[in-house]
Phi, psi and omega in degrees: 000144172229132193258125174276181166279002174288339208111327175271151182250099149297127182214145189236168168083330179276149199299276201249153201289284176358280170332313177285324164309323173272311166318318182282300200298336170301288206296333136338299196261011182072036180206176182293123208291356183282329191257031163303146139212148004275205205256165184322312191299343172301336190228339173216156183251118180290022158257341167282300204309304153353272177311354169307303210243041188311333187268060194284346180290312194247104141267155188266330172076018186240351207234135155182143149258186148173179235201138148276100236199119189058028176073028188234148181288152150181118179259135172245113183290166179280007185266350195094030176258164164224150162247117179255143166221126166335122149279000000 
């Protein structure tokens, strides 16, 4: 994972784009990705999301969501990266 200076947090390499939203935004708030509340599922069902983007090897560059979660913007590509930006 790499923190840019802007503030937003990209992060690649983890198995599913859920898994990584609970990475950054924990590395955002400072804190362990296990104690966020409320838990992810609460602002998106990680598992629609999972399932979005099953194919992270061939993007299309045509696919992202994105979401609010803990009061952080957060978007997710069809390459697998997520970007959180602070409000």
């Amino acid at each position: 994972m790499e923190q840019a200076a802007t503030g937003q947090v990209q992060t690649h390499g983890e198995p599913h784009p859920s898994e990584r939203v609970v990475e950054a935004v924990a590395a955002i708030e400072g804190c362990d990705p296990l104690l966020l509340e409320p838990p992810l599922y609460q602002a998106v069902d990680p598992d629609a999301l999972d399932s979005l983007f099953p194919d992270r090897q061939q993007p299309t560059g045509a696919g992202r969501v994105s979401f609010t979660y803990l009061g952080h913007d957060v978007v997710v590509y069809d390459d697998g990266s997520v970007t959180v930006d602070g409000r």
